[in-house]
C-alpha positions in Angstrom: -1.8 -34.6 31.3 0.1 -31.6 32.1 -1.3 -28.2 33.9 0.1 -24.5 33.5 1.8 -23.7 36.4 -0.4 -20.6 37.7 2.4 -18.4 37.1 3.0 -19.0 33.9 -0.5 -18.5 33.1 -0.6 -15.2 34.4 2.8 -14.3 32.7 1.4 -15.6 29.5 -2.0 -13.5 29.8 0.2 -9.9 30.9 2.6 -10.8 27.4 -0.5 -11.0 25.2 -2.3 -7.8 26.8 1.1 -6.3 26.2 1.0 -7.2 23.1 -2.4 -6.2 21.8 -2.0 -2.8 23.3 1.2 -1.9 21.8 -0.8 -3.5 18.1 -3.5 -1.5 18.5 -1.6 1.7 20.1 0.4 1.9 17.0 -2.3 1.3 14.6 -4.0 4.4 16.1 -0.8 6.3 16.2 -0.7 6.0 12.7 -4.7 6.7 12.1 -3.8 9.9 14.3 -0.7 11.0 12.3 -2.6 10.4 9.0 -5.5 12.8 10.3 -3.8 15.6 12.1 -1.7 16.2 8.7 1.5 15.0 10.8 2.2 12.6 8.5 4.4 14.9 6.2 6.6 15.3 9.1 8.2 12.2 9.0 7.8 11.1 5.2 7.1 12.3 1.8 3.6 12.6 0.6 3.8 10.1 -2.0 4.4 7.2 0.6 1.3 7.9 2.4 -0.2 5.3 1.5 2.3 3.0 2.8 1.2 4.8 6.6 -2.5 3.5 5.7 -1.2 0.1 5.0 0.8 0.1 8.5 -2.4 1.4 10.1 -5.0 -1.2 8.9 -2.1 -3.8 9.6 -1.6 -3.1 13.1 -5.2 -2.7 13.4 -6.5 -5.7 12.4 -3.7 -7.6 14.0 -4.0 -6.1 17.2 -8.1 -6.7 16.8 -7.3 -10.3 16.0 -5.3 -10.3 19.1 -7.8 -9.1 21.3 -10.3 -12.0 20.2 -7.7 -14.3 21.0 -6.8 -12.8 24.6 -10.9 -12.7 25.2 -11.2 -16.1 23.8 -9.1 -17.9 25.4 -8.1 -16.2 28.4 -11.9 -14.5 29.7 -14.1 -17.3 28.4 -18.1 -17.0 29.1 -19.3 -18.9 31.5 -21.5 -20.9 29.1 -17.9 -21.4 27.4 -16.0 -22.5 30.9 -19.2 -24.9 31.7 -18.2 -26.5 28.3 -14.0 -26.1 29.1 -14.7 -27.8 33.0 -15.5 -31.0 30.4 -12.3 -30.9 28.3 -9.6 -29.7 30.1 -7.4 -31.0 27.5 -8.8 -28.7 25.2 -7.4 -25.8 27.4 -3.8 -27.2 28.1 -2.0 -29.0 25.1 -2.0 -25.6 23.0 1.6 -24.9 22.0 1.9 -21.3 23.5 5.2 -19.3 22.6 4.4 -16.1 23.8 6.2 -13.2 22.6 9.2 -11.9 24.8 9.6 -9.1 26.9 12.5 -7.5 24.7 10.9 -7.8 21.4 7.8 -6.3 23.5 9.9 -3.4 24.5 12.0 -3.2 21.3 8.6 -2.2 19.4 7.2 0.3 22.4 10.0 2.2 22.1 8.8 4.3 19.0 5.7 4.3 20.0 6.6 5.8 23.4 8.9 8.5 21.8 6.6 9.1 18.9 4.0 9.7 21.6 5.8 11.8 24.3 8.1 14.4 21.6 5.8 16.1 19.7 5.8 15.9 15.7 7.5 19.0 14.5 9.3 19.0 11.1 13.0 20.0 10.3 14.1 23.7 10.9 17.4 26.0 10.9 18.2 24.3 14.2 18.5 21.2 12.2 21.4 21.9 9.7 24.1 20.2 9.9 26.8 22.1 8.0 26.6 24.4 5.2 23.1 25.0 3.5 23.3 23.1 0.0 22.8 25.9 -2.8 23.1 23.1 -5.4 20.1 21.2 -6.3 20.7 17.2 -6.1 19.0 16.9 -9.7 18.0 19.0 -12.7 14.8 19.1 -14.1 14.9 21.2 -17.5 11.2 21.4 -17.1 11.9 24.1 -14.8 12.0 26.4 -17.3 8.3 26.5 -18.0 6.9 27.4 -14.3 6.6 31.1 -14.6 9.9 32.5 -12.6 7.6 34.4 -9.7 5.8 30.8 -9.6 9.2 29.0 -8.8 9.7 27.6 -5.3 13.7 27.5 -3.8 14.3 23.9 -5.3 13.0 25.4 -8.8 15.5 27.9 -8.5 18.3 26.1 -7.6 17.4 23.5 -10.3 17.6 26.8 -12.3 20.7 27.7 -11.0 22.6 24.1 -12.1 21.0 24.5 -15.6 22.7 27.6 -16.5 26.2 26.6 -16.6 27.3 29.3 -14.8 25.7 32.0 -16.8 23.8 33.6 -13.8 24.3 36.9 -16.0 21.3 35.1 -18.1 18.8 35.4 -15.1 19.4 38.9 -13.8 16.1 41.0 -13.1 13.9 37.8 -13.3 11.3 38.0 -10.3 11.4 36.0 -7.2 8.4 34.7 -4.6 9.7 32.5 -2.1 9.2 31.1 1.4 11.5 29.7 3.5 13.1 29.7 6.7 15.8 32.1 7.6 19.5 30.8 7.9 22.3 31.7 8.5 26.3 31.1 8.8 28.8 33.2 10.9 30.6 33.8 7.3 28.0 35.3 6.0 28.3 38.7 4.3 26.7 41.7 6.6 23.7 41.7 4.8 23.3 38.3 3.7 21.1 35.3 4.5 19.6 32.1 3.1 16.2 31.2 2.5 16.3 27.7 2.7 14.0 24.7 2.6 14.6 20.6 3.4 13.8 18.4 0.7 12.7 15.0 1.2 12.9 11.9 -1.4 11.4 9.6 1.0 12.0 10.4 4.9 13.5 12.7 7.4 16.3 10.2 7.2 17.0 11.3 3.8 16.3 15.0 4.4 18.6 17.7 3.4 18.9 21.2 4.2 18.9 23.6 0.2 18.6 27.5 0.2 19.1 30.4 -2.0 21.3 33.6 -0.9 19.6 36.6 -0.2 20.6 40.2 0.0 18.7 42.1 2.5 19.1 45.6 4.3 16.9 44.5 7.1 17.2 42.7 9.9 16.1 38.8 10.3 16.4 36.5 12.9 17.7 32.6 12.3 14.9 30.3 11.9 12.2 31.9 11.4 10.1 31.4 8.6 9.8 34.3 5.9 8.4 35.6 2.1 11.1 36.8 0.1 10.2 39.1 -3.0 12.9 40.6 -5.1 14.9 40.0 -8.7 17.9 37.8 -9.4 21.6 39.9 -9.1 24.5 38.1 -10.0 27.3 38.8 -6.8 29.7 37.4 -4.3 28.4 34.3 -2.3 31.0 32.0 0.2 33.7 33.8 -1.7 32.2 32.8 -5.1 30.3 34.1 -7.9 26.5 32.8 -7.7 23.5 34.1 -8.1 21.4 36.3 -5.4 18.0 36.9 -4.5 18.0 40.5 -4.0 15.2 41.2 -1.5 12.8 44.1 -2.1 10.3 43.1 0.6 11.0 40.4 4.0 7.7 39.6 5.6 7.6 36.7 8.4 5.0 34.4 7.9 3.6 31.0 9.2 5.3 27.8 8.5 3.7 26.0 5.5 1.4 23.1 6.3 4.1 21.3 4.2 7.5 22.9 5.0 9.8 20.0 2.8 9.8 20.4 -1.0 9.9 16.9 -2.7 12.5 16.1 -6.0 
């Protein structure tokens, strides 16, 4: 009969504690994430559920771990009496016990998830040009009320008309988004623009209709834009223009990304 070298025991019990700490941290990550609203800034809302799945997961795995660590590893005494009979019972399990990189491998985003807090995409994360194209078109559009249309309803709007922006002149505009904008903008120009997400931040790109304002703004900040559609000159181009009757800074949505 063989016997655990006394190190390796003690290895083997640190792994497993490892183990059902970084199971059960995640799960509550999760649990937390799901109840601050947090959620929404990593993934759209209709994969939710999928974050309830990993939670319960992780959960009950990292629960079944901890009966096994306490089991086996911090016995009662009644249950060491009955052990101190059988040590055979205690030393011909066939431990392979988890390694250290795979440990670290999944504490990473736990650790970083953790320590930088959850805040979702901004102007400071556009990379490029603001898209002033939507990525599909949705004709059903055309029956949410025009002061009712968020900035991906317009721009859906926008591809629909064939370049007949003539067509939506004086129609009424109630938007929020955050301000952006590029060094060739025109003097009085800006772009309030959203992200949209199809399934995470991976995914996430930066969409935003042209404004024309008088005032001043500053870049990032989240605003309400009221005014009428103005056909004009955009990046060179003809396109259609929010011109801005009132600019008033609000707070970020609870949900900043609109969802195709």
């Amino acid at each position: 009969m063989e016997h655990d070298h006394p190190h390796d025991h003690r290895r083997e019990v640190i792994v497993l504690c490892v183990k059902t700490a970084l199971l059960i941290g995640l799960g509550l990550y999760f649990v937390a994430n799901i109840v601050s609203g947090n959620l929404t800034n990593y993934i759209n809302v209709r994969f939710s559920w999928l974050s309830y799945v990993a939670a319960a997961l992780f959960l009950l795995i990292g629960g079944y771990s901890l009966y096994h660590l306490i089991d086996e590893h911090f016995p009662s005494p009644k249950r060491k009496n009955d052990e101190a009979h059988d040590h055979e019972h205690h030393h011909d399990h066939d431990h392979n016990p988890v390694s250290w990189g795979a440990l670290m491998i999944v504490a990473v985003p736990l650790v970083l998830g953790t320590l930088i807090p959850s805040r979702p995409l901004g102007a400071e994360s556009v990379d490029g040009n603001v898209s002033i194209t939507a990525a599909s078109v949705d004709t059903m559009v055309f029956q949410i009320e025009p002061s009712r249309r968020n900035v991906l309803d317009w721009l859906r709007v926008f591809n629909s008309s064939e370049n007949d922006y003539a067509s939506l002149n004086g129609q009424p505009v109630d938007v929020i988004g955050f301000v952006y904008i590029e060094p060739n903008f025109g003097e009085q120009q800006f772009m309030v623009a959203r992200f949209t997400m199809s399934c995470c931040t991976a995914d996430a790109n930066a969409i935003g209709m042209p404004v024309e304002w008088q005032g001043a703004v500053n870049q990032g900040e989240w605003v309400r834009v009221k005014g009428v559609i103005e056909t004009g000159d955009f990046r060179g181009e003809p396109a259609p223009l929010l011109r801005a009757e009132s600019v008033e800074v609000v707070a970020q949505p609870d949900h900043p990304y609109l969802y195709p």
